[in-house]
C-alpha positions, 0 to 999 in steps of 0.5 A: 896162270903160266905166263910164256916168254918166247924170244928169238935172239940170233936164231936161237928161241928161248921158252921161259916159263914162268911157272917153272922159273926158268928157261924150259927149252931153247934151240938153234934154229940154224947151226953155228959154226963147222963140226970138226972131226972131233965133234966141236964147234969152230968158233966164228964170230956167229957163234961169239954172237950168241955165247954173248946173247946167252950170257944177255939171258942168261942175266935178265931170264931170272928176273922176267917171272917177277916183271911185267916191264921187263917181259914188255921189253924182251917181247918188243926186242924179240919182234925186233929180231922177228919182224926184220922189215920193222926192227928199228920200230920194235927197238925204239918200242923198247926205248918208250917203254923204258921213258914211260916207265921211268916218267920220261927220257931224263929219269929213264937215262939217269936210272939206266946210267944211259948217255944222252950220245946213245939215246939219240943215236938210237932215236937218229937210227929208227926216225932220223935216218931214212931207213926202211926198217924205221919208224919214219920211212914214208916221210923222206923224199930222197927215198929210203935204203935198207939199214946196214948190218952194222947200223942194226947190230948198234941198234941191237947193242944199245937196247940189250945194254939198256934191258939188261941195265934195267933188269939188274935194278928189277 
């Protein structure tokens, strides 16, 4: 049986396929950058945001074949990046995983080497605060807002440490 992985990370798709063991194909889903005359790439921020998702998959990518866990997570970090309306949603899906996983929140951040600072923040950012991408969205009577891009891109940062954490005990 081959098992596919397709993630999103930062408007790139990656395919891993599990029968080959490793990535099959991946491709920008928009262009990075300016060409210069030369032919390369001027480096923009977009552009150092994805060399540092290629080396995140380039770390958990050989691992994925042997674990369903940590298919699990990458399938909920790629919604998150999918399904922006819901993405606060995806990522904490990511955070009960790891909890279930490890026998509660206690276990799960003394395996990871996770500060209780950050998994409280992630759970501030998809319960706590009245986000429209969070999980808790209809219950805030001032209303709700849109997360910021900053709010979403520490959201993002704290669950691709914590996969990649998992993935080196894997």
């Amino acid at each position: 049986m081959t098992v596919r992985v397709v993630l999103y990370v930062d408007a790139w798709l990656f395919r891993f396929d599990e029968k080959c063991g490793e990535i099959c194909s991946r491709s920008p889903k928009r262009i990075v950058g300016a060409a210069l005359a030369s032919g390369a790439i001027k480096q923009d921020s977009k552009a150092e945001r994805i060399a540092e998702h290629m080396k995140f998959l380039d770390s958990v990518i050989p691992k994925v074949a042997t674990s369903a866990r940590l298919r699990t997570l990458l399938d909920s970090y790629g919604a998150a990046v999918r399904d922006a309306g819901n993405e606060l949603v995806h990522l904490y899906e990511i955070r009960d995983a790891l909890a279930k996983h490890y026998g509660g929140e206690e276990p799960a951040r003394a395996a990871l080497g996770i500060t209780k600072k950050e998994w409280q923040r992630l759970g501030v950012l998809a319960n706590v605060e009245p986000l429209k991408e969070g999980r808790h969205r209809g219950k805030h009577h001032s209303g709700s807002r849109s997360a910021s891009a900053s709010e979403l891109e520490e959201a993002r940062d704290i669950v691709r440490r914590w996969i990649a954490s998992f993935a080196e005990k894997e």
